[in-house]
LUMKOLBA-483547 format. One line per 4 residues: their letters; for each residue x, y, z of C-alpha. Coordinates in steps of 0.25 Angstrom, whole numbers. Each point is the difference from the previous one (the first is absolute). Example, Ala and Ser with C-alpha at 12.3 -4.5 7.8 and 13.67 -1.06 7.14 Angstrom:
<rs>
AS = 49/-18/31 ~ 6/14/-2 $
</rs>
This chain:
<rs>
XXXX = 46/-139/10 ~ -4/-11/10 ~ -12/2/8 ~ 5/-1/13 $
XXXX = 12/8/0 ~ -12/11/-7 ~ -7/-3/15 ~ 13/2/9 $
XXXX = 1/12/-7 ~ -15/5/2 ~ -2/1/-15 ~ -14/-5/2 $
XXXX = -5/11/10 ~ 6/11/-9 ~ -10/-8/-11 ~ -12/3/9 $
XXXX = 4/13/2 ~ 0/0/-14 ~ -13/-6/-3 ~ -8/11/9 $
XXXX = 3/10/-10 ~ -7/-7/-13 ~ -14/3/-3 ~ -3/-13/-3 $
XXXX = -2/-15/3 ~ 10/-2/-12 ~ 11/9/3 ~ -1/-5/14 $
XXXX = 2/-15/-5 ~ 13/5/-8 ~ 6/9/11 ~ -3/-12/10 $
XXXX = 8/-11/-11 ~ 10/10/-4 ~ 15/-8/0 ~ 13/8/-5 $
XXXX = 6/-3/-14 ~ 13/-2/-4 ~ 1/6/-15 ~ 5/13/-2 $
XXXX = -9/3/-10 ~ -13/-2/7 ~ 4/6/12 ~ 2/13/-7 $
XXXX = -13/-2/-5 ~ -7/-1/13 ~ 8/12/5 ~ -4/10/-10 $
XXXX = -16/-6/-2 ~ 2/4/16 ~ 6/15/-2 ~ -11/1/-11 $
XXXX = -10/-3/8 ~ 5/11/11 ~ 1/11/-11 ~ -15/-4/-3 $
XXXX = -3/2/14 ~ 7/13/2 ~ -6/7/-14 ~ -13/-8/0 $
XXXX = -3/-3/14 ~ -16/3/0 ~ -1/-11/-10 ~ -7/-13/6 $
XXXX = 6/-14/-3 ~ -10/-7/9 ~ -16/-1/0 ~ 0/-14/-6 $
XXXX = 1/-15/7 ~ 5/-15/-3 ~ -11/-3/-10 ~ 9/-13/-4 $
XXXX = -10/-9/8 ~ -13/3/-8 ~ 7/1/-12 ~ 5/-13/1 $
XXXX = -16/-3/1 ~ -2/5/-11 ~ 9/-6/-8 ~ -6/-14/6 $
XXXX = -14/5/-5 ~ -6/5/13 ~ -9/9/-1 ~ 7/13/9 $
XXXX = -10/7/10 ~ -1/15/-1 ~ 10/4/10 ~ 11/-10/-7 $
XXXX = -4/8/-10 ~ 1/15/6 ~ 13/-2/6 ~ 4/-5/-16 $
XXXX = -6/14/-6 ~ 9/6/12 ~ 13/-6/-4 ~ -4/3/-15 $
XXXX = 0/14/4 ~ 13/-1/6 ~ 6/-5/-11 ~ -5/10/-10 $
XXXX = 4/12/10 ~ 15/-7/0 ~ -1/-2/-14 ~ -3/15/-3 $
XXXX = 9/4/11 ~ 12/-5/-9 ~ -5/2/-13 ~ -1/15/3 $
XXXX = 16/1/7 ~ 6/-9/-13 ~ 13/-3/2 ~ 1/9/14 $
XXXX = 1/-14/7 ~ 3/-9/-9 ~ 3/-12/8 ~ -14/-1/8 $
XXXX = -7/5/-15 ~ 7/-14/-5 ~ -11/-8/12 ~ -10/8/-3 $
XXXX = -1/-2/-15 ~ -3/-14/5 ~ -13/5/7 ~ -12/-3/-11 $
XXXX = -8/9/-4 ~ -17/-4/5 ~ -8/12/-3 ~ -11/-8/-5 $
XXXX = -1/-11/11 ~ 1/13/10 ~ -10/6/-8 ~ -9/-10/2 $
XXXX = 2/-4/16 ~ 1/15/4 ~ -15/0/-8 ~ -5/-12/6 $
XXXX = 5/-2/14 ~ -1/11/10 ~ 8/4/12 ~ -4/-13/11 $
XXXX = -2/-10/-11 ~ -13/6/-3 ~ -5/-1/-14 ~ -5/11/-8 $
XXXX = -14/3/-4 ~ 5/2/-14 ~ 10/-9/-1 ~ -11/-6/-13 $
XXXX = -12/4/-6 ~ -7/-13/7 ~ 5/1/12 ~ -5/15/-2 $
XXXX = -13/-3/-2 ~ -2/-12/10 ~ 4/10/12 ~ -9/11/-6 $
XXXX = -11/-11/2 ~ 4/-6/14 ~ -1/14/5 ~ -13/1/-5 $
XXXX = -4/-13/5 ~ 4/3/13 ~ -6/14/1 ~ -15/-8/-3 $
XXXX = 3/-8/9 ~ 4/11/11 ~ -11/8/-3 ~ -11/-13/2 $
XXXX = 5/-4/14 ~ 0/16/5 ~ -16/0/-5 ~ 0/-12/9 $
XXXX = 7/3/12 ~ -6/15/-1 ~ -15/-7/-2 ~ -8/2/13 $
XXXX = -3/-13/-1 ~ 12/-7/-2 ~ 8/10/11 ~ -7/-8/14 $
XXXX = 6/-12/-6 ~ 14/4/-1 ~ 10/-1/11 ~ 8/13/-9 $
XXXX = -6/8/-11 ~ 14/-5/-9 ~ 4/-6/-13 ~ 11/-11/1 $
XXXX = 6/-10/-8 ~ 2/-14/4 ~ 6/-11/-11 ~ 1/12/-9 $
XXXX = -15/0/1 ~ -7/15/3 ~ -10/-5/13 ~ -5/8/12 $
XXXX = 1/-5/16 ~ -13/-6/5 ~ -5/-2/14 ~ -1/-15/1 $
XXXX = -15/-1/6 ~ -4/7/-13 ~ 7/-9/-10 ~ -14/-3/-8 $
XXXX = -4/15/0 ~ 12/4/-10 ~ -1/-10/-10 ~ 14/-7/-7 $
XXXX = 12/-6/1 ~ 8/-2/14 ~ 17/2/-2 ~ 4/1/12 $
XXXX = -2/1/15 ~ 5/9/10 ~ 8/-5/14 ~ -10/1/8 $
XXXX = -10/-5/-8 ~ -10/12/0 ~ 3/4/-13 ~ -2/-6/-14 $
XXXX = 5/6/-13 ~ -12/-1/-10 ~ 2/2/-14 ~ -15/2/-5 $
XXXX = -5/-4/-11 ~ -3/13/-7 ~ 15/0/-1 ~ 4/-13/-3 $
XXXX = -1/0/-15 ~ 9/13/-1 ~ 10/-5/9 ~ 1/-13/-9 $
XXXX = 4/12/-10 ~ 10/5/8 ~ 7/-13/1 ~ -1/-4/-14 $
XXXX = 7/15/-3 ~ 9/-5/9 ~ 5/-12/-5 ~ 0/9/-14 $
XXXX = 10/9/6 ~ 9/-11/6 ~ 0/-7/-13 ~ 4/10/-7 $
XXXX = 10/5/10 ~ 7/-13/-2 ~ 0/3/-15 ~ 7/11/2 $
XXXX = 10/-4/11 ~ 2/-13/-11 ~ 5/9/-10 ~ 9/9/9 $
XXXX = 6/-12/4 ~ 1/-6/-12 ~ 8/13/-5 ~ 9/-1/10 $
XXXX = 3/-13/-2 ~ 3/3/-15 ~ 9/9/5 ~ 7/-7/11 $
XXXX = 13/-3/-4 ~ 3/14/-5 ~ -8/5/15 ~ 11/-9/7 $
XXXX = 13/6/-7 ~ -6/13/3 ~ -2/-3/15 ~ 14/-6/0 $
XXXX = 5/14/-5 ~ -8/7/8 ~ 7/-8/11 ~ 13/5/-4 $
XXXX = -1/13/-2 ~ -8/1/15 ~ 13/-7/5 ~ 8/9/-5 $
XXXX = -7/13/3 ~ 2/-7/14 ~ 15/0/0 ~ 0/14/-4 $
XXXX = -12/3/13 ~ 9/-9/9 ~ 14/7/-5 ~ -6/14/2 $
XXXX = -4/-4/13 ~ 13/-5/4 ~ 7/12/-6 ~ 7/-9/-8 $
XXXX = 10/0/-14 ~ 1/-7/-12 ~ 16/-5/3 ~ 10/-1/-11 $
XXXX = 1/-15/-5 ~ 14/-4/-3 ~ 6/-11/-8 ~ 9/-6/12 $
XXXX = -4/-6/10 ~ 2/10/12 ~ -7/13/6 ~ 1/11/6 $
XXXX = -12/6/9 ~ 0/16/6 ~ -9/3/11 ~ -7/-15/-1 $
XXXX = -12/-3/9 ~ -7/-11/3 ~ -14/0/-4 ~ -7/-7/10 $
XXXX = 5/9/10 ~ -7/12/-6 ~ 4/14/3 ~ 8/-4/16 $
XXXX = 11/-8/-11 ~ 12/6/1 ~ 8/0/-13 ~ 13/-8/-4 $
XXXX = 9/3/-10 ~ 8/-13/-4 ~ 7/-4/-14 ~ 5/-14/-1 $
XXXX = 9/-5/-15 ~ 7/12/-3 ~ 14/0/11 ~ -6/-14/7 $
XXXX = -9/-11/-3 ~ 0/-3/16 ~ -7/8/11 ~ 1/-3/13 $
XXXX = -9/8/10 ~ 2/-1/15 ~ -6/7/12 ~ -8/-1/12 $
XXXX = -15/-7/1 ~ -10/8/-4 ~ 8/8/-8 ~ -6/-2/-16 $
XXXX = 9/-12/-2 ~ -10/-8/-6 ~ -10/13/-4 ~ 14/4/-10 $
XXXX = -1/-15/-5 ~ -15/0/-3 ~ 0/14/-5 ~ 11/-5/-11 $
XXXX = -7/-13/-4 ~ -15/7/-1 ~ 3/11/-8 ~ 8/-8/-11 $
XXXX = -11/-11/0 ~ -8/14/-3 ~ 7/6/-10 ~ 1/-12/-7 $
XXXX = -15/-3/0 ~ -2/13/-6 ~ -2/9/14 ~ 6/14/1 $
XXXX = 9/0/15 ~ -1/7/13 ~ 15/6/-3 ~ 6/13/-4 $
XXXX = 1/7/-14 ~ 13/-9/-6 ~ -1/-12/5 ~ 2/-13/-11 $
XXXX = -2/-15/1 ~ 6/-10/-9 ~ -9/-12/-4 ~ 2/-14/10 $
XXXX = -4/-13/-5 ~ -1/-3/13 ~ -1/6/15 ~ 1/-11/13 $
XXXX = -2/4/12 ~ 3/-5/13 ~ -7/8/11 ~ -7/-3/14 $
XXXX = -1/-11/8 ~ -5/-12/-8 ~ 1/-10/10 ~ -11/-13/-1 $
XXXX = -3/-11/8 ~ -9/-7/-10 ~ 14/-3/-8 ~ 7/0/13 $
XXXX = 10/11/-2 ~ 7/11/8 ~ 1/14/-4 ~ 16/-3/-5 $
XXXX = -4/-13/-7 ~ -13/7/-8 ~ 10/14/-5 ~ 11/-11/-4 $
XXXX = -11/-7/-8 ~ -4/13/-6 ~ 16/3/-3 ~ 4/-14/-5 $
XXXX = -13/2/-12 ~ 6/15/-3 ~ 15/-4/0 ~ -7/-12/-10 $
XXXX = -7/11/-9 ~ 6/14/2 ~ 7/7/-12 ~ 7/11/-5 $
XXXX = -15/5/-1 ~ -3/-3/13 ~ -3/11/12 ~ 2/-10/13 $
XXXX = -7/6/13 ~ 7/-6/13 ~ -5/4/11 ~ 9/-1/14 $
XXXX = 9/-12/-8 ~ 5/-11/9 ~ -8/2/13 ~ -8/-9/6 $
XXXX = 15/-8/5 ~ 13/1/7 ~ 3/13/-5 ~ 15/-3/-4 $
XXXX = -4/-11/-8 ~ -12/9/-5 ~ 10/12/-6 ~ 8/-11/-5 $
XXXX = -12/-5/-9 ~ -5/12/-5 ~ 14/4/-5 ~ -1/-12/-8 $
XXXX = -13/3/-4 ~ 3/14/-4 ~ 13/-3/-6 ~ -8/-12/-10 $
XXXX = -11/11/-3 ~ 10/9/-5 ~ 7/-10/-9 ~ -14/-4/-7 $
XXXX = 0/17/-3 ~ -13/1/9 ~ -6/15/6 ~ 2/-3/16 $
XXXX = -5/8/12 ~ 1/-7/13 ~ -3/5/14 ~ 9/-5/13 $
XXXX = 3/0/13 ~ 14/-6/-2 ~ 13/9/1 ~ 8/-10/-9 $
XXXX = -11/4/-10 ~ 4/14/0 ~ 15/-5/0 ~ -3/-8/-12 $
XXXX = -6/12/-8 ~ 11/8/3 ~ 12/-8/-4 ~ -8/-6/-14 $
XXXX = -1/7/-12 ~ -15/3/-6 ~ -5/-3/15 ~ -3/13/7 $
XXXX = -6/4/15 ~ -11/7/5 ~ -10/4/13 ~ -11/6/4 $
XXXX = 1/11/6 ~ 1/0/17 ~ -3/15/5 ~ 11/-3/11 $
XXXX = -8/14/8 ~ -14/-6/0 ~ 5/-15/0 ~ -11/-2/-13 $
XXXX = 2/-5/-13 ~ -3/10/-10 ~ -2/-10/-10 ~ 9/5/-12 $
XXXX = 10/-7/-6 ~ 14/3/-2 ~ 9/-5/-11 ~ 14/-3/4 $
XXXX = -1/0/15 ~ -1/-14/8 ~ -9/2/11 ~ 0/-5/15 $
XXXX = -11/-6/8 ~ -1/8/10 ~ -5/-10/10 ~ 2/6/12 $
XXXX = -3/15/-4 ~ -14/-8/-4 ~ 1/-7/15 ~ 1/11/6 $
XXXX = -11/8/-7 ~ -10/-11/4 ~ 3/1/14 ~ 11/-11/3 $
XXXX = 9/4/12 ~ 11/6/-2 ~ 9/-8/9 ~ -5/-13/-9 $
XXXX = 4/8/-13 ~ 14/4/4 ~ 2/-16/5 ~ -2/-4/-14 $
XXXX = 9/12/-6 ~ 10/-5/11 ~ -1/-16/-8 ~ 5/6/-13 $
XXXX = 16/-1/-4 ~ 8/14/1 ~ 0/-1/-15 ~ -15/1/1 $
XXXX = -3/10/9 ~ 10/9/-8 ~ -6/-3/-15 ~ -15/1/6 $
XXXX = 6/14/7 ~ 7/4/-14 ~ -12/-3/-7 ~ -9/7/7 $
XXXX = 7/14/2 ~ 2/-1/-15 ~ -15/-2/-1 ~ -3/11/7 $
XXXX = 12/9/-7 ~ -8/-4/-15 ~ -15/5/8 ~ 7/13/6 $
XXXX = 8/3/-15 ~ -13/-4/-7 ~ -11/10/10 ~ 13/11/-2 $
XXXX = -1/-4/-14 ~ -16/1/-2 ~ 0/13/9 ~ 12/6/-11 $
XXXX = -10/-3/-11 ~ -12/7/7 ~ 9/12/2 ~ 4/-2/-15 $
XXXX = -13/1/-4 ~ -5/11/10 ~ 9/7/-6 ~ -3/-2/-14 $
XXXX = -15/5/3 ~ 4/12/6 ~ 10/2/-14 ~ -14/-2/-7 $
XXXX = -8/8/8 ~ 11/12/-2 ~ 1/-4/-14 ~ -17/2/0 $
XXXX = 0/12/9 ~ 11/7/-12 ~ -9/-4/-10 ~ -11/6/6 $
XXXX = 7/15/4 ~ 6/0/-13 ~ -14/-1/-5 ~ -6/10/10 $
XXXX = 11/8/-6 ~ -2/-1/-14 ~ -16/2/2 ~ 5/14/9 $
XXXX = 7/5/-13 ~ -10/-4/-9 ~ -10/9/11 ~ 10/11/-2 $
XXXX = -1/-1/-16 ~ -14/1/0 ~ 0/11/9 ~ 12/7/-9 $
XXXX = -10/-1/-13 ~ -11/5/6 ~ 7/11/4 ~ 6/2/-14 $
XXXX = -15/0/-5 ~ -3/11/8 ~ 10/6/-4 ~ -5/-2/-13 $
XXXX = -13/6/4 ~ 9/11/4 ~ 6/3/-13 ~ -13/-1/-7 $
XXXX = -4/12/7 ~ 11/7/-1 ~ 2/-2/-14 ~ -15/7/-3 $
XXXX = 2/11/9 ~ 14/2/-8 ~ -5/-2/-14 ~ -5/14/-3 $
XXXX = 14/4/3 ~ 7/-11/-9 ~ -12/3/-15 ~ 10/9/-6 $
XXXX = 11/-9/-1 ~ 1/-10/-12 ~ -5/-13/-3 ~ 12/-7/0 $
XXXX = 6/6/12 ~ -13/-7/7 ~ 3/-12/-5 ~ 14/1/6 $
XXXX = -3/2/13 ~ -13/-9/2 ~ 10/-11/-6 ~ 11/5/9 $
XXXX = -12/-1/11 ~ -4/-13/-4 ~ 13/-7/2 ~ 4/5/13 $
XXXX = -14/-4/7 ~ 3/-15/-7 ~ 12/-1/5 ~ -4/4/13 $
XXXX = -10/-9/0 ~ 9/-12/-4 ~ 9/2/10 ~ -11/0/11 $
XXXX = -5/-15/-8 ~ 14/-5/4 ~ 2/-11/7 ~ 12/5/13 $
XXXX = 11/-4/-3 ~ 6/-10/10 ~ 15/4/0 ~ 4/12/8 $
XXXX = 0/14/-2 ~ 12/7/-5 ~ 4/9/10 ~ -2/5/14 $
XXXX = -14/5/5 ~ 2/14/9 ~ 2/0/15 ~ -9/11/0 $
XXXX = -12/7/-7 ~ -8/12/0 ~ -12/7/-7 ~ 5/8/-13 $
XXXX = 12/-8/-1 ~ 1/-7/-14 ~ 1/-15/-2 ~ 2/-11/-9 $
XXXX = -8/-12/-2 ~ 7/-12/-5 ~ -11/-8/-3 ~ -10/8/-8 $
XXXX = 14/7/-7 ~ -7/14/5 ~ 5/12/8 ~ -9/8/10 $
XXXX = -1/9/13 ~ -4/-6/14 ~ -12/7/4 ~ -3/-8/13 $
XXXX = 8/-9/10 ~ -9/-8/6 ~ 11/-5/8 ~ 16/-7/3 $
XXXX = -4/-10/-12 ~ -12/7/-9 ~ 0/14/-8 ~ -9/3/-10 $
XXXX = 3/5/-14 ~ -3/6/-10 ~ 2/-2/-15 ~ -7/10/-10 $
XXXX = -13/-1/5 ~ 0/-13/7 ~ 1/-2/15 ~ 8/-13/5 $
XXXX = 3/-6/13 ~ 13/-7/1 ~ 10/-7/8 ~ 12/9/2 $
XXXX = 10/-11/-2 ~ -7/0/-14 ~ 5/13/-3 ~ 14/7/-5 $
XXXX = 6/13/0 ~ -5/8/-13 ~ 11/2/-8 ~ 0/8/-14 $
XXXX = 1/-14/-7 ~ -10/-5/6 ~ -10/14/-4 ~ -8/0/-13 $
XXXX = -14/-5/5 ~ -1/8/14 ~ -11/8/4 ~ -1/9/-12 $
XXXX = 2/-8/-11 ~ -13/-6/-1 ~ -7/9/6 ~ 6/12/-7 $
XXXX = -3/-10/-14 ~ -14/1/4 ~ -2/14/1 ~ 8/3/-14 $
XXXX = -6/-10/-10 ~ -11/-4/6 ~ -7/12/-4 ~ 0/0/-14 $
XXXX = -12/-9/-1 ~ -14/7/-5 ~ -14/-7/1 ~ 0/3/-15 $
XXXX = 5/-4/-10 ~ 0/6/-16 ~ 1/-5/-11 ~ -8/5/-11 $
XXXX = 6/3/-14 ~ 10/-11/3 ~ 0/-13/-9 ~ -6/-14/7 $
XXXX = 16/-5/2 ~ 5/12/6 ~ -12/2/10 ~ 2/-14/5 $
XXXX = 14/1/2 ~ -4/13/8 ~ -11/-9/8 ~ 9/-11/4 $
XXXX = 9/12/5 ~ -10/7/8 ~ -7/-12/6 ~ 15/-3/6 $
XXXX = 0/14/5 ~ -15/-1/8 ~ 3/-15/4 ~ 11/8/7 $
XXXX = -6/11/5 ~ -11/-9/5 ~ -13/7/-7 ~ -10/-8/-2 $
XXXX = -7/8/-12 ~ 7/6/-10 ~ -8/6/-13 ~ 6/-1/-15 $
XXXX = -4/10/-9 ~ -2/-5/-15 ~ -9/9/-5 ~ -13/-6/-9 $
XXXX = 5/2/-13 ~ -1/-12/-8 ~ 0/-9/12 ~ 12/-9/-4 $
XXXX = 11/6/9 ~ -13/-3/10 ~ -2/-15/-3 ~ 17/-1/0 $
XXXX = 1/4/14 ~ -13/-7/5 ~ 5/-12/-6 ~ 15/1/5 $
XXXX = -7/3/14 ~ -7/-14/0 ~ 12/-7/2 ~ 8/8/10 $
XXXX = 1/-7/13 ~ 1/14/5 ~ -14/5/-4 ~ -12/-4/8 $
XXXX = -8/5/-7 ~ -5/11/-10 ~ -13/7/-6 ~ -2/13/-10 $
XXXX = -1/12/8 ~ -13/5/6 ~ -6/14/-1 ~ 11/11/6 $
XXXX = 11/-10/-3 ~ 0/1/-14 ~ -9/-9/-5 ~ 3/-10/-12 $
XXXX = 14/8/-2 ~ 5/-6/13 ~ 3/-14/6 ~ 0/0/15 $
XXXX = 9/-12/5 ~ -3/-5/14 ~ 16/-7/4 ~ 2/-12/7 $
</rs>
């Protein structure tokens, strides 16, 4: 795309925007040079590296991309043969740093972004050279101590040098002697010379060599000559050292230039990869999305804004290829005329130079070859042209170029002259932009304009939006609607008078003051239809809210209802174990009463037993059921009156009303509080678990079982046939020792049963018995 049509519209200011979010001088040279493409392909490229490099940032975002500079310079030194100084080569171990962090980056997340991995497999791997620059040169281009054995040992031996010498000149300036001499009891160097300040009338007392003089003259830095010979050491060490610093910053250098070409290409990739990660900083910034590239030249944009306006742009929505390839915008000054233009043109050239837009989810661009723009008031002196003649030439060189491929920017066609004869060209001009199948917007004053876009097929109309209230533009754009000037609404706003506005209304045709009139109740008719329109869909969603919050609030009773029953449940079973308890004691005040009946008529009744508390207990683990009860609760009830609960399938006595709503009942042995409107009439259908059946159950068979059991003179199969039995029976009865009798005898029938014990999960545990209980003849089991 040609540059200057990029400048009218302000693609270069968006490139500095861009450049202030790379982290180099590379990827601020690219942002800064960065021109849109034309081919498909590579603008999907572009797109995606930039979408890639905003998923790294959002899953990645502590990992740093910067920390390394443009080290082009030296290392085009280098490859000349200079010899780099150490902080050339610093900031080179930085950016070999760099690299190897990006490298590692990638090569840990393979195939995660495949795109940028593709750059940074260009980035060469130094570990060696950065080895040996991070060993030698230290932060502030200082070199290390140990960057050689040599250099080791010539430091070690400066140092010492340095000391003796020290350690001479304090005898010296601490001497009495010497002290009356001095004009300040200090060591100082002068020409990298150890030498003390001496007053200058007693020069001959301190003999040696004069470096220097102070200001004034009173003071003369004597070196003496005790000292001399060691300082000479000095200054030979030093020119070891320098010598062999030189060595080393040689061979670095040397390196580097061995590697330069491969340096270069992996400072060229760097480059890219930092300018794309500062797409994906500046699309973030922006709130930006990646827009769907289309084949045909046309687009549509949701919500665009225009991003040099930052977050005080208002969005437009605009779609120009699909009903029209013409669109005419008209309105008032100041309106967003020309912002609607600009804001078109700059975020094609964005898209296609591989920028995600300021615009809405759904919007798409197709791919222009081309994008003129004729904008603002390009008026020269140097070439002796007026504003008319400078937007002619401008129009004359795209009627010359412009395409079906071609998105054509006009902005206020055919001013700047008579304005009959002004409409009168810019139809021509439209009309010749349509034949050659170019994309057109257009802004204009001019009401043939909007007569033109009316009457011609694939032309179409639109304003920007006047409040006709507040006499300001709200800047949206409005497809399908021609818009008016509102010049003397505007006038009046700015304080003209008001007899001075209604002369000018008074110079207009009949016609006019009737279409202007027309016009402008229809305008306010569309704000008031869309502010009832905007209000309708508030209520709408109000209302939706409330529908979600009752929908919530359902959730959440049902839930408080669900977690009462459960309450109720738990409350049910414990009530049921104390029951339990209960029983137990009944049945072992009632077992005397129940020895003398047989051995299968208990284990009838502890079966009979066993059943009935089950399916009691089943019943009470029952989830409610959610339809309704059968039947009709009772107006009324009283205490002793007999009641049937459908929910436990149990029939009881109300023995408390607690009051209107609540009775307590009871069921065998078990007390419950409930609803009234949970209860029904007791019926004899409904009979056959009341208050006596289990109860009464209890006190029957419960009975039957002893703490003992015999079993001598029975064979080892029959007496553990007996022991399953009777184990039943205690579980049951809830004792918690029980004592079978075998007898010593061989001790088989013994072993049998201890050994059938081990593995009944209802034995706890079990030992022979102890003295009064009958010793090795009886095992005493300990239930669970």
């Amino acid at each position: 795309m040609d540059v200057r049509n990029l400048q009218r519209l302000e693609f270069d200011k968006v490139c500095e925007q861009l450049a202030g979010f790379a982290s180099s001088e590379l990827g601020r040279e690219k942002a800064l040079a960065l021109r849109p493409a034309t081919d498909a392909g590579v603008i999907r490229i572009w797109q995606s590296q930039t979408s890639q490099g905003r998923e790294i940032l959002r899953r990645e975002p502590e990992f740093s991309w910067g920390g390394w500079k443009d080290v082009r310079p030296a290392l085009q030194r280098a490859r000349r043969g200079a010899m780099l100084d150490p902080l050339e080569l610093f900031e080179i171990g930085q950016a070999l740093a760099a690299f190897r962090r990006v490298r590692e980056f990638f090569q840990k997340r393979q195939g995660r972004y495949p795109l940028l991995e593709k750059i940074a497999f260009n980035i060469g791997d130094f570990h060696e050279l950065e080895k040996k620059i991070s060993r030698t040169v230290l932060p502030g281009g200082e070199i290390a101590d140990d960057a050689s054995p040599a250099l080791y040992q010539i430091r070690r031996k400066l140092e010492r040098a340095r000391q003796q010498v020290r350690e001479r000149l304090e005898g010296i300036i601490r001497s009495p002697h010497y002290q009356r001499y001095l004009q300040e009891a200090i060591v100082t160097v002068r020409e990298g010379r150890y030498v003390v300040p001496v007053k200058q009338e007693f020069r001959h007392q301190v003999p040696g060599l004069v470096h220097d003089q102070s200001a004034s003259g009173a003071t003369l830095f004597v070196e003496p000559l005790a000292v001399v010979e060691a300082n000479n050491e000095i200054r030979r060490l030093q020119a070891a050292e320098k010598r062999e610093v030189e060595r080393l910053l040689t061979e670095l250098s040397a390196m580097v230039a061995r590697q330069g070409a491969e340096l270069a290409a992996s400072l060229e990739a760097m480059g890219e990869l930092d300018f794309i990660m500062a797409r994906a900083r500046y699309a973030d910034a922006t709130d930006a999305v990646e827009p769907r590239l289309l084949e045909e030249p046309k687009l549509r944009l949701n919500h665009a804004r225009h991003p040099l306006l930052g977050k005080g742009a208002v969005p437009i929505s605009v779609h120009l290829g699909y009903r029209f390839d013409t669109l005419i915008i008209t309105g008032p000054n100041t309106g967003g005329k020309t912002v609607a233009l600009k804001t078109v043109g700059l975020l094609v050239a964005m898209a296609q130079s591989g920028l995600h837009i300021p615009a809405a989810d759904g919007s798409e661009l197709g791919i222009f070859a081309h994008v003129f723009a004729d904008i603002g008031d390009e008026q020269s002196i140097e070439n002796s042209l007026s504003t008319f003649s400078s937007h002619l030439t401008n129009i004359v060189h795209i009627l010359n170029h412009a395409g079906p491929r071609s998105l054509v920017l006009l902005d206020e066609i055919g001013a700047g002259t008579d304005p009959t004869e002004g409409a009168a060209l810019a139809q021509a001009i439209l009309e010749r932009l349509q034949e050659l199948g170019a994309k057109t917007l257009a802004t204009t004053h001019y009401s043939e304009l909007k007569n033109f876009a009316h009457r011609r097929a694939g032309v179409e109309n639109a304003c920007v939006e006047f409040d006709a209230v507040t006499l300001r533009p709200t800047y949206r754009l409005l497809i399908g609607r021609p818009g008016q000037s509102n010049a003397f609404e505007i006038a009046r706003r700015l304080g003209l008078p008001e007899e001075l506005v209604e002369r000018a209304r008074g110079f207009l045709s009949p016609e006019q003051v009737q279409l202007a009139d027309l016009l402008a109740q229809l305008e306010r008719s569309r704000q008031e239809a869309e502010r009832e329109l905007l209000a309708a869909r508030k209520a709408r969603e109000e209302a939706a809210a409330l529908r979600e919050r009752y929908r919530l609030l359902g959730e959440q009773l049902a839930a408080k209802r669900q977690d009462i029953l459960a309450r109720a449940r738990e409350e049910a079973r414990r009530l049921v174990k104390e029951a339990q308890r209960e029983a137990e004691e009944a049945v072992r005040e009632l077992r005397e009463r129940l020895a003398e009946e047989s051995a299968r008529a208990r284990e009838e009744a502890i079966r009979e037993v066993r059943e009935r508390l089950a399916g009691m207990r089943r019943k009470l683990e029952e989830k409610p059921s959610s339809r309704p009860l059968e039947g009709e609760a009772p107006a009324a009830v009283s205490v002793g009156q007999a009641v049937y609960l459908p929910r436990f399938g149990q029939q009881g006595t109300v023995v408390a009303v607690a009051g209107p709503e609540e009775v307590t009942v009871q069921v065998g042995v078990v007390k419950l509080s409930v609803p009234v409107r949970e209860l029904r009439l007791a019926a004899e259908t409904q009979g056959g678990a009341g208050e006596t059946g289990v109860a009464r159950l209890l006190e029957e068979k419960a009975r039957t079982v002893s703490p003992r059991l015999d079993l001598r003179g029975m064979r080892a199969d029959e007496a553990l046939q007996e022991v399953e039995k009777y184990l039943d029976e205690a579980s049951l009865a809830g004792l918690s020792r029980v004592y079978l009798v075998h007898g010593k005898g061989t001790g088989a029938l013994r072993s049998a049963i201890q050994q059938h014990l081990r593995s009944d999960r209802r034995v706890k545990s079990f030992r022979l018995g102890e003295h009064g209980e009958g010793g090795a003849g009886v095992t005493v089991v300990e239930l669970a």
